[in-house]
Gaussian input, Z-matrix of N, CA and C with variables (Angstrom, degrees):
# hf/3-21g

backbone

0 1
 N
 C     1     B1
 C     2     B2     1     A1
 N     3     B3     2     A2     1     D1
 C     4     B4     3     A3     2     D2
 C     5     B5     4     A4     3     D3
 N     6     B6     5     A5     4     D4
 C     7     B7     6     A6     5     D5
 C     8     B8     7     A7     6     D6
 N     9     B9     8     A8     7     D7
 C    10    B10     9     A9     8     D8
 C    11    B11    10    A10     9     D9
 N    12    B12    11    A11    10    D10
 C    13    B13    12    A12    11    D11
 C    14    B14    13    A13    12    D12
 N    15    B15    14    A14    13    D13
 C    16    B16    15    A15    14    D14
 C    17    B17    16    A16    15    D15
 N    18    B18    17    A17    16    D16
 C    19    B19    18    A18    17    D17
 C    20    B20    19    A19    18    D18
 N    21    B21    20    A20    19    D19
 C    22    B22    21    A21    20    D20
 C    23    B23    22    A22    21    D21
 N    24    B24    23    A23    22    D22
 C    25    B25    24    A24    23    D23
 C    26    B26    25    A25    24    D24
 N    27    B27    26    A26    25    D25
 C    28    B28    27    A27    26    D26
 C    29    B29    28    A28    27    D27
 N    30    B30    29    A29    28    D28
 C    31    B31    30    A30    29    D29
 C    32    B32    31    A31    30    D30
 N    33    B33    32    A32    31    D31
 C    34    B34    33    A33    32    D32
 C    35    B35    34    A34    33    D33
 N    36    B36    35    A35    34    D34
 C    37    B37    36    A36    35    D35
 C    38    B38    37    A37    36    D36
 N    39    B39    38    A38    37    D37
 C    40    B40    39    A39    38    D38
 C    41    B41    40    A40    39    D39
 N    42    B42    41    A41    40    D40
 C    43    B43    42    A42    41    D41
 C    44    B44    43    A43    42    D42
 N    45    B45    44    A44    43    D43
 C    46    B46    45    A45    44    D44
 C    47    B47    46    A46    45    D45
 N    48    B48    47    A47    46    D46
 C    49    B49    48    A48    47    D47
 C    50    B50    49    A49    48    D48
 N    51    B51    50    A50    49    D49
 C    52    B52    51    A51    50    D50
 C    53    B53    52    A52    51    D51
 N    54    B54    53    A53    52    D52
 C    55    B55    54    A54    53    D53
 C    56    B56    55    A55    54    D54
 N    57    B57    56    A56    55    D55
 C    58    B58    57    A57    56    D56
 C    59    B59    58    A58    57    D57
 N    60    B60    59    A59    58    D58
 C    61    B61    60    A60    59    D59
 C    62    B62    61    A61    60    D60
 N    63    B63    62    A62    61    D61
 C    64    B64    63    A63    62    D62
 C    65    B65    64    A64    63    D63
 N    66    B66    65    A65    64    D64
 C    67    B67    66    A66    65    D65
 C    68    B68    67    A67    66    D66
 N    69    B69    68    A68    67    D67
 C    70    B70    69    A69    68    D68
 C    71    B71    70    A70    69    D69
 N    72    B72    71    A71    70    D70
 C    73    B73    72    A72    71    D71
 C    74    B74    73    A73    72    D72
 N    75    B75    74    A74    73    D73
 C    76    B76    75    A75    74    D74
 C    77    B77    76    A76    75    D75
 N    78    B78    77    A77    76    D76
 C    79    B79    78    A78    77    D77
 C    80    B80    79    A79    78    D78
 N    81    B81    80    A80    79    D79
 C    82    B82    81    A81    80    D80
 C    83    B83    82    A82    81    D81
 N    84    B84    83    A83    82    D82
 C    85    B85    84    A84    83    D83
 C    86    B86    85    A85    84    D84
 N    87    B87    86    A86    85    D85
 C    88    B88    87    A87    86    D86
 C    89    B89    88    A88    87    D87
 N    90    B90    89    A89    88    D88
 C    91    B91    90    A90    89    D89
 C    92    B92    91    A91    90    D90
 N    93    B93    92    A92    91    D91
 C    94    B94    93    A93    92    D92
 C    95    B95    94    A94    93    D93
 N    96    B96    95    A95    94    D94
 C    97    B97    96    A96    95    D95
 C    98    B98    97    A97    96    D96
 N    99    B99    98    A98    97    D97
 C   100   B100    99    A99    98    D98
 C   101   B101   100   A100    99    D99
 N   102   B102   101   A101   100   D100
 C   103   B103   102   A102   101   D101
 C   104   B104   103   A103   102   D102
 N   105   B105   104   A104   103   D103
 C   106   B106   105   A105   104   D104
 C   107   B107   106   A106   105   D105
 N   108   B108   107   A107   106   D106
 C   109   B109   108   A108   107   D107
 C   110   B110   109   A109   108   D108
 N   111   B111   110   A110   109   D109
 C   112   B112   111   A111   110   D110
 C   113   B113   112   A112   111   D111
 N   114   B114   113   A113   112   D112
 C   115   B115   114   A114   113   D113
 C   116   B116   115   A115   114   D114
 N   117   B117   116   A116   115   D115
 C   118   B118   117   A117   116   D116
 C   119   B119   118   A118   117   D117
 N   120   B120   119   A119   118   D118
 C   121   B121   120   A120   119   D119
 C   122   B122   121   A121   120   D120
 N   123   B123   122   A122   121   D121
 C   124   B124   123   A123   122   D122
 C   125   B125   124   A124   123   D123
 N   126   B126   125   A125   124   D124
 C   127   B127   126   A126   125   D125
 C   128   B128   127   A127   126   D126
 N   129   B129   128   A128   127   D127
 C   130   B130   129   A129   128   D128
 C   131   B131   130   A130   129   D129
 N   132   B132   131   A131   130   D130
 C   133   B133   132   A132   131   D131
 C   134   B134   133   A133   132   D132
 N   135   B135   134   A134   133   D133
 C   136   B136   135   A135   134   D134
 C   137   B137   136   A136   135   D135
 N   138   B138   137   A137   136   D136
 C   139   B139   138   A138   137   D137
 C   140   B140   139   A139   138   D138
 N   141   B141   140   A140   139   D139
 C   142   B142   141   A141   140   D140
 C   143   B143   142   A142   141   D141
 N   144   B144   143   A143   142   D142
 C   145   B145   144   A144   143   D143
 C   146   B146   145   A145   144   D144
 N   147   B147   146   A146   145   D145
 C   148   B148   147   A147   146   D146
 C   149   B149   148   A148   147   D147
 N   150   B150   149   A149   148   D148
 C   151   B151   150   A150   149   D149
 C   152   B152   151   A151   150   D150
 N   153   B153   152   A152   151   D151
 C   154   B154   153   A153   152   D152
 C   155   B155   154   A154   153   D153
 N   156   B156   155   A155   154   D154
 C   157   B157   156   A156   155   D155
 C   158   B158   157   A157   156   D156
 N   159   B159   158   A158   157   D157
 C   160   B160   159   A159   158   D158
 C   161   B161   160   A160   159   D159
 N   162   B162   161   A161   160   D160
 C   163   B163   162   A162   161   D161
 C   164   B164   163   A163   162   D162
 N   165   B165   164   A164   163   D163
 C   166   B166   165   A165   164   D164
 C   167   B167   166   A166   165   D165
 N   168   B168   167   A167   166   D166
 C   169   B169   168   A168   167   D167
 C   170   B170   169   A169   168   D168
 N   171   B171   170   A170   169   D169
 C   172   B172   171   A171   170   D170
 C   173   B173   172   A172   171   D171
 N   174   B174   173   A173   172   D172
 C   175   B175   174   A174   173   D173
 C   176   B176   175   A175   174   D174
 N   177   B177   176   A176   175   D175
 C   178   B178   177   A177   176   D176
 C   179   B179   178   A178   177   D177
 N   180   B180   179   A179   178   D178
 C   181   B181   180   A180   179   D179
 C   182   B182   181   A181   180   D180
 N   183   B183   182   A182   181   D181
 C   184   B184   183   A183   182   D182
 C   185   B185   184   A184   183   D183
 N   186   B186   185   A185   184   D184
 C   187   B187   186   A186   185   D185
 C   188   B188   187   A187   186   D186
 N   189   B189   188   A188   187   D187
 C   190   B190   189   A189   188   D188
 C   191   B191   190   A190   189   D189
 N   192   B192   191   A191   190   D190
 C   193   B193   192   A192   191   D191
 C   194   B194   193   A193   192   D192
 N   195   B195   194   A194   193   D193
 C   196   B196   195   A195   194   D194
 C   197   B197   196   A196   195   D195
 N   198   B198   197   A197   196   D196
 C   199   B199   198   A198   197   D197
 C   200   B200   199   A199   198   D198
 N   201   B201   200   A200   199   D199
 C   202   B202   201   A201   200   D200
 C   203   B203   202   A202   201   D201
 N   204   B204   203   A203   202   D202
 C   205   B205   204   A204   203   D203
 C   206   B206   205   A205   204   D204
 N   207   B207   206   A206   205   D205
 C   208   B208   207   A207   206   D206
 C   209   B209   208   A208   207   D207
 N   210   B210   209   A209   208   D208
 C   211   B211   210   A210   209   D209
 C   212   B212   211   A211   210   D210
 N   213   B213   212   A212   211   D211
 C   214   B214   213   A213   212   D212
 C   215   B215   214   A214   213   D213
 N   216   B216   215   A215   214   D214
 C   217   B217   216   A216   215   D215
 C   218   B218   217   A217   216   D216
 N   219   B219   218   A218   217   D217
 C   220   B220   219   A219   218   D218
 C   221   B221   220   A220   219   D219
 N   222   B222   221   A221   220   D220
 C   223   B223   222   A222   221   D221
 C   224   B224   223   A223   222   D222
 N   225   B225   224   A224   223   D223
 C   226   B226   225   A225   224   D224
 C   227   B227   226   A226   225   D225
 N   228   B228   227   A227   226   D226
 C   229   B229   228   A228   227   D227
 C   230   B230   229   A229   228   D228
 N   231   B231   230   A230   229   D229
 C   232   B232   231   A231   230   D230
 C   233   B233   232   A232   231   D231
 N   234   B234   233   A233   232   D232
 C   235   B235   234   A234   233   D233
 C   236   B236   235   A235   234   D234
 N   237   B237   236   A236   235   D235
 C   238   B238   237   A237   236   D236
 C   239   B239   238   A238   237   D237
 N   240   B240   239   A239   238   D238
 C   241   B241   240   A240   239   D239
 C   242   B242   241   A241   240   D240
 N   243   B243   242   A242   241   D241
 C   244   B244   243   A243   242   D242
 C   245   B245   244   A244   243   D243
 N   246   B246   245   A245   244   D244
 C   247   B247   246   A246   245   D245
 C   248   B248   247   A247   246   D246
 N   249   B249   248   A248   247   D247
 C   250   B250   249   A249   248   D248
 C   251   B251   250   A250   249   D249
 N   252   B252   251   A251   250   D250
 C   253   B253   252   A252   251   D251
 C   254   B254   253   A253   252   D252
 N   255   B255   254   A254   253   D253
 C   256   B256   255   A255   254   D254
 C   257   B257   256   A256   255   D255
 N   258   B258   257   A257   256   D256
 C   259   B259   258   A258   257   D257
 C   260   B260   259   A259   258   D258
 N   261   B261   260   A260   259   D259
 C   262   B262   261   A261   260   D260
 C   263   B263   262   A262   261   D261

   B1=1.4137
   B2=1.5258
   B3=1.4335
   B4=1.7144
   B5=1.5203
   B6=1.3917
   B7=1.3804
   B8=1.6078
   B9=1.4568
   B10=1.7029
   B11=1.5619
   B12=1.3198
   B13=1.2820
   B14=1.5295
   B15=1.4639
   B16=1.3411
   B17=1.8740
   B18=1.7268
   B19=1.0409
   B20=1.3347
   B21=1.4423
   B22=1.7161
   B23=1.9314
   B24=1.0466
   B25=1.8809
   B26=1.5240
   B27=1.2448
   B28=1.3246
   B29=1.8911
   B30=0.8317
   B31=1.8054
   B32=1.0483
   B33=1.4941
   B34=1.9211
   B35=1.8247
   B36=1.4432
   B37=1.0402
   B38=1.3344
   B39=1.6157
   B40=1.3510
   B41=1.2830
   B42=1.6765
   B43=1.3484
   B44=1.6140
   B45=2.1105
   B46=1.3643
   B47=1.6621
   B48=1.4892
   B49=1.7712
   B50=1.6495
   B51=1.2571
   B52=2.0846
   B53=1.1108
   B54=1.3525
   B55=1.6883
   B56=1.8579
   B57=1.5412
   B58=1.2187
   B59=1.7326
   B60=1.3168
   B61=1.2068
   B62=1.6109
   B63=1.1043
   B64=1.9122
   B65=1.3754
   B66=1.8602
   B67=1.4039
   B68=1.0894
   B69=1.4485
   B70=1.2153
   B71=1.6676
   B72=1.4385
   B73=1.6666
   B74=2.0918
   B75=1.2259
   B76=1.3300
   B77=2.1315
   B78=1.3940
   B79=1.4227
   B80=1.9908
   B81=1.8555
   B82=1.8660
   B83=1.9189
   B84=0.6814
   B85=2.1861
   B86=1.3827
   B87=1.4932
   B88=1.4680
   B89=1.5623
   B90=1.3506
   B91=1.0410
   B92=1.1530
   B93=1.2615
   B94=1.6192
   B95=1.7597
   B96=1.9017
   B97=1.5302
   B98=1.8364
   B99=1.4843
   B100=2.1991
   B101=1.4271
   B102=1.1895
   B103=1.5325
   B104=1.4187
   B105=1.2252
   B106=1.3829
   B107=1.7261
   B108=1.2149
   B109=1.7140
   B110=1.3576
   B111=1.4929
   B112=1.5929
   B113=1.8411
   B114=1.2125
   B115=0.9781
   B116=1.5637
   B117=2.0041
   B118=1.1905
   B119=1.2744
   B120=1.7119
   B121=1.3394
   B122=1.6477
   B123=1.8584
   B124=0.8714
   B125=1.7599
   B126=1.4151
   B127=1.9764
   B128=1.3427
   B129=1.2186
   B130=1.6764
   B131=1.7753
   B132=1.4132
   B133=1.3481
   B134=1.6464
   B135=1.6558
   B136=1.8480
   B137=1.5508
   B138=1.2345
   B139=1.3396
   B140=1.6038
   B141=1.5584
   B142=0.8861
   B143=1.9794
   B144=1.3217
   B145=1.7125
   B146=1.8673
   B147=1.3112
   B148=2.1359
   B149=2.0306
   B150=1.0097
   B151=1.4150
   B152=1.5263
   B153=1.3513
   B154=1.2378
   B155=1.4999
   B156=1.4708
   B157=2.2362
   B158=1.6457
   B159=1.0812
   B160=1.3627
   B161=1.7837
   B162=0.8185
   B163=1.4668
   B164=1.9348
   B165=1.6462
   B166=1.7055
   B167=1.1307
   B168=1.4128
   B169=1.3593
   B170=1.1497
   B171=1.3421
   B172=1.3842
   B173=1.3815
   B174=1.1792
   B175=1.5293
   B176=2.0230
   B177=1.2881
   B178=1.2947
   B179=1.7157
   B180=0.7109
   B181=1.3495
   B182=1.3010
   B183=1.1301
   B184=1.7499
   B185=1.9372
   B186=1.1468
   B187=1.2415
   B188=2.1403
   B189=1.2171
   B190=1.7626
   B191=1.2073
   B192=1.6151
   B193=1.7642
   B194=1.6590
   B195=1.7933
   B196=1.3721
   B197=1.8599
   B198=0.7573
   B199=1.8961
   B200=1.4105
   B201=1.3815
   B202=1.5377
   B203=1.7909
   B204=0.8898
   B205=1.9602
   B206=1.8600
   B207=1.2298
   B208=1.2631
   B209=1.9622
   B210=1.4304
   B211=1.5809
   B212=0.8982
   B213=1.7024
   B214=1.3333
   B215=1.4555
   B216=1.3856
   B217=1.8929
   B218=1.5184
   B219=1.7931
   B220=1.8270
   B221=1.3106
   B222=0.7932
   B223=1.5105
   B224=1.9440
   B225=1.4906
   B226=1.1648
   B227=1.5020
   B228=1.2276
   B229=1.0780
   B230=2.0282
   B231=1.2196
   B232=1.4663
   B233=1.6626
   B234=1.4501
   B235=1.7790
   B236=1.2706
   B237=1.1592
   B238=1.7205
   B239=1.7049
   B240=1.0976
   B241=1.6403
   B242=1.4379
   B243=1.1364
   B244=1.7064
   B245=1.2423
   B246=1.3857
   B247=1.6782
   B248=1.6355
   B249=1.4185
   B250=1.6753
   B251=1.6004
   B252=1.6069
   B253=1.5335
   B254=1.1737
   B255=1.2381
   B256=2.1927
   B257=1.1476
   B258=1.2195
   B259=1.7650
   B260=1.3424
   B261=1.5568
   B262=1.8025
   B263=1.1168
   A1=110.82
   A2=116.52
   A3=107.29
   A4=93.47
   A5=114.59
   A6=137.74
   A7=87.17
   A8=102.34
   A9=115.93
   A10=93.65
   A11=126.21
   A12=123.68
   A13=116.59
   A14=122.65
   A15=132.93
   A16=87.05
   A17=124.95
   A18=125.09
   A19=118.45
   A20=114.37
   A21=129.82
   A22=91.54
   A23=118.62
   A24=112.06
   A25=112.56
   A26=122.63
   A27=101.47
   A28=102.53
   A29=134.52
   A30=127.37
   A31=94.83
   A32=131.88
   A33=127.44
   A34=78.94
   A35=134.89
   A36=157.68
   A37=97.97
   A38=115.61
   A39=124.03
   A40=132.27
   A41=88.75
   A42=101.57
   A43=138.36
   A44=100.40
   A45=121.08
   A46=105.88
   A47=92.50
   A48=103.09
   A49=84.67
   A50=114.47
   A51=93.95
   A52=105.94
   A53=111.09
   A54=100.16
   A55=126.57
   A56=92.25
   A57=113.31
   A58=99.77
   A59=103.59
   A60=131.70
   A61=104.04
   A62=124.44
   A63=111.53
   A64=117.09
   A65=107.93
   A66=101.01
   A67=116.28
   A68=155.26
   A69=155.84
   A70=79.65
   A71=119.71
   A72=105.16
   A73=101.61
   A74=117.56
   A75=112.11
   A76=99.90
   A77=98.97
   A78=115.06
   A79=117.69
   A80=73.02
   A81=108.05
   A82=103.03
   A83=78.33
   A84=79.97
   A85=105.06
   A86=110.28
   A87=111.97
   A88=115.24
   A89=130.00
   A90=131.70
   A91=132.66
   A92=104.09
   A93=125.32
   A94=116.29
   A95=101.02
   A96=98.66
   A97=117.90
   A98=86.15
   A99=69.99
   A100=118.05
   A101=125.74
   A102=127.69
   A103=109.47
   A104=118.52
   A105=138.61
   A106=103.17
   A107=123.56
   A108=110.44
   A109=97.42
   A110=138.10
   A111=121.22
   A112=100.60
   A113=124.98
   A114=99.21
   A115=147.49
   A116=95.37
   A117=87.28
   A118=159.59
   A119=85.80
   A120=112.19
   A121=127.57
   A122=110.99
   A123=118.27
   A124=147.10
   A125=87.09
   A126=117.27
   A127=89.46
   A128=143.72
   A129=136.76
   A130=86.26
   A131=112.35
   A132=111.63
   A133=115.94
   A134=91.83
   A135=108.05
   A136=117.19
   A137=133.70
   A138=133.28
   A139=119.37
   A140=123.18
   A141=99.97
   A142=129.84
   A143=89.56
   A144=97.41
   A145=81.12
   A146=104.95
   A147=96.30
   A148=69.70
   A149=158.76
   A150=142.32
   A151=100.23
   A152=138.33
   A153=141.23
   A154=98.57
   A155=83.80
   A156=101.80
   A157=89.13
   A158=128.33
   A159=144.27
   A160=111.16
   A161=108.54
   A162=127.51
   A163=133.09
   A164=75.54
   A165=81.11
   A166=132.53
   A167=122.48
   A168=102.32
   A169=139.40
   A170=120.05
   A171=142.16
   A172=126.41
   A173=99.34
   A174=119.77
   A175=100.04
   A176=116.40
   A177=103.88
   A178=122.19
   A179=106.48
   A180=119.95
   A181=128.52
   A182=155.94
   A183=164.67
   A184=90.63
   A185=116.21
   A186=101.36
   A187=89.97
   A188=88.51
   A189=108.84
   A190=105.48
   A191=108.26
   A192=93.61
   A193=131.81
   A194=93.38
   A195=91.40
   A196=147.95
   A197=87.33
   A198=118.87
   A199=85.92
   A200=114.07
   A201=126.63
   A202=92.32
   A203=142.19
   A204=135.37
   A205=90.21
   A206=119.31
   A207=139.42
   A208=100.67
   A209=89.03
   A210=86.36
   A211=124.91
   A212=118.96
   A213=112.75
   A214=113.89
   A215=91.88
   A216=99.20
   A217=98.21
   A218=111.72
   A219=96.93
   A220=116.37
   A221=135.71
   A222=142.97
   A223=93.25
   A224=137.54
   A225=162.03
   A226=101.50
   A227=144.03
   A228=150.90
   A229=103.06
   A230=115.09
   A231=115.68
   A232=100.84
   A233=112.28
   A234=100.12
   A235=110.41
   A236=143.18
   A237=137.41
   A238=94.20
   A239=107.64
   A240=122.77
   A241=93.24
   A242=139.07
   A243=150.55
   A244=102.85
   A245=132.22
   A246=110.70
   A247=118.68
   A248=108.19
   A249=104.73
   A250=110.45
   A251=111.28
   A252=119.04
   A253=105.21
   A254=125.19
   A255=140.89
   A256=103.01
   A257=129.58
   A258=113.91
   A259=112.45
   A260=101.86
   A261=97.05
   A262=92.77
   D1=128.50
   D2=-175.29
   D3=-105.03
   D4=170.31
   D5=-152.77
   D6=-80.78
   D7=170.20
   D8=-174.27
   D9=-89.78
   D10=136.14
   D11=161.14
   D12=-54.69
   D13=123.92
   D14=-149.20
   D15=-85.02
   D16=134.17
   D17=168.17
   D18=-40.26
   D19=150.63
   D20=-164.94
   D21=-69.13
   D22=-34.72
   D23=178.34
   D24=-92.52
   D25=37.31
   D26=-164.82
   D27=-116.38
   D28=-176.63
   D29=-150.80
   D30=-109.43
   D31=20.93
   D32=-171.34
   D33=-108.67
   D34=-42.90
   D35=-125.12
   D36=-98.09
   D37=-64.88
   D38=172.56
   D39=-45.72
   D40=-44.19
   D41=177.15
   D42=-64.27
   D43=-24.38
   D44=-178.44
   D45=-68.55
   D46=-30.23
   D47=-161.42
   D48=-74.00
   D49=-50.02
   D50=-166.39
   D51=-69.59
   D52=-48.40
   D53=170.24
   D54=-13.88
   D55=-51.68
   D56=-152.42
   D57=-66.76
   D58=-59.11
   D59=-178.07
   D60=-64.15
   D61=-34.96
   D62=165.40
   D63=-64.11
   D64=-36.75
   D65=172.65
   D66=-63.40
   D67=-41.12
   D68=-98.41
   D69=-141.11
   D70=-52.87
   D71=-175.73
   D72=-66.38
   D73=-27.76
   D74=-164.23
   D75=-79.70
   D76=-20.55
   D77=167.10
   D78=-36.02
   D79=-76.81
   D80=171.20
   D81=-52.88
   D82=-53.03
   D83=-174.08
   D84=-52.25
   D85=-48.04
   D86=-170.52
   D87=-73.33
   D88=-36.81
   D89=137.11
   D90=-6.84
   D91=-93.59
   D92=-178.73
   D93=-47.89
   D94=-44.00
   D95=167.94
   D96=-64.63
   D97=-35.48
   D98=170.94
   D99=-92.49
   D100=5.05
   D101=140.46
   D102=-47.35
   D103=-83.38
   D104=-175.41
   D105=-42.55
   D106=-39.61
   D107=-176.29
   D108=-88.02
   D109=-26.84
   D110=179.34
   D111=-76.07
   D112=-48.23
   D113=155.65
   D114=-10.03
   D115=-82.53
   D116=152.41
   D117=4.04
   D118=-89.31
   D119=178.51
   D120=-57.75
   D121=-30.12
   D122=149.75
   D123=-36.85
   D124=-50.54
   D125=177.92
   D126=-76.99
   D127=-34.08
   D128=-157.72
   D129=-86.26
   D130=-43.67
   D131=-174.23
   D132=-46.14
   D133=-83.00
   D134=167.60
   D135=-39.49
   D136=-45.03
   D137=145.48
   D138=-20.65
   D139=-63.80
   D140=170.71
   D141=-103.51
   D142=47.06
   D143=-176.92
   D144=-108.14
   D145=-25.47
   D146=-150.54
   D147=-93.19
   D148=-65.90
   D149=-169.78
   D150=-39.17
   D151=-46.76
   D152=-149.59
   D153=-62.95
   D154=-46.69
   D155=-156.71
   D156=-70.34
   D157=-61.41
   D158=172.02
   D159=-31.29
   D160=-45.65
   D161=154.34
   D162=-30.78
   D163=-85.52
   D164=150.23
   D165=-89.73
   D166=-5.06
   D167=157.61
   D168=-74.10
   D169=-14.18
   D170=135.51
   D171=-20.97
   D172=-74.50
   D173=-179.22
   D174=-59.70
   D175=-37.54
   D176=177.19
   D177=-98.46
   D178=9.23
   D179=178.73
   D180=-60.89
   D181=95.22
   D182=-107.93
   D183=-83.32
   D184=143.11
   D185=-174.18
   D186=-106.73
   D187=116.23
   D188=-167.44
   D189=-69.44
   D190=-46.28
   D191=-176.43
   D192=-68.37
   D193=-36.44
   D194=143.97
   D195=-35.29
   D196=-41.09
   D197=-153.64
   D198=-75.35
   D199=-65.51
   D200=-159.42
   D201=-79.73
   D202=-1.25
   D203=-165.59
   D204=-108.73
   D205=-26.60
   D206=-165.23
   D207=-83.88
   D208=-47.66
   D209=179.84
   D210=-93.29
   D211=6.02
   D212=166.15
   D213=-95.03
   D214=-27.37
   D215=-174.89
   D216=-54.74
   D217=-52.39
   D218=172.30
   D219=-58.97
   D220=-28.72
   D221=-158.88
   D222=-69.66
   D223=-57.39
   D224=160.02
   D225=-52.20
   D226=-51.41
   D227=-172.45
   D228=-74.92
   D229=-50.33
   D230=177.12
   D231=-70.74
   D232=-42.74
   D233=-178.28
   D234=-70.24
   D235=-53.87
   D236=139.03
   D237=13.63
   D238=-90.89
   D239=-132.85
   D240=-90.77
   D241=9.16
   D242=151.80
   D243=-92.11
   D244=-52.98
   D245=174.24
   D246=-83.78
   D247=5.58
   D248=169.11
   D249=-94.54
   D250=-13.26
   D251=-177.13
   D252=-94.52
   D253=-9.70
   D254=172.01
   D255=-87.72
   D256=-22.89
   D257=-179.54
   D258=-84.56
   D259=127.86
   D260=-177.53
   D261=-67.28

C-alpha cells in the first residue's frame, strides 16, 4: 500500500519547495563565488606580469640626473673654451 499523496497546502509540501529553492540559491552562490576567485586569481596574475614590466623598466631607464649634470658641465666646459679662444 503506498502513502496518500499529502494535500497541495500541507507543511511536508512547503517545506520540499524551500528546500528546493535553498539548494538551487546555494547552487547560484557557489557559482558566482568560484567565478569571483578565478577572477581573482586572474588580477593577482596580471598584477604580477605589470610589476615585472615595471621592473625593468626601471632598471632601463636613462639615468637623467646624470645625463643632465653632464650637459651642463659641457655646456660650462664649451663657454670656458669660447672665452679663452676671444682673448686676443
Amino acid at each position: 500500500m503506498t502513502a496518500p499523496e499529502p494535500p497541495p497546502d500541507s507543511a511536508a509540501v512547503a517545506l520540499e519547495r524551500l528546500r528546493t529553492t535553498v539548494e538551487v540559491g546555494f547552487a547560484r552562490i557557489d557559482g558566482a563565488l568560484a567565478l569571483l576567485v578565478q577572477r581573482s586569481d586572474q588580477t593577482e596574475g596580471r598584477l604580477g606580469e605589470l610589476e615585472n614590466r615595471v621592473d625593468e623598466l626601471e632598471t632601463r631607464r636613462w639615468p637623467l640626473s646624470s645625463i643632465s649634470a653632464l650637459v651642463g658641465l659641457l655646456g660650462v666646459a664649451l663657454t670656458v673654451l669660447t672665452l679663452i679662444t676671444q682673448l686676443p
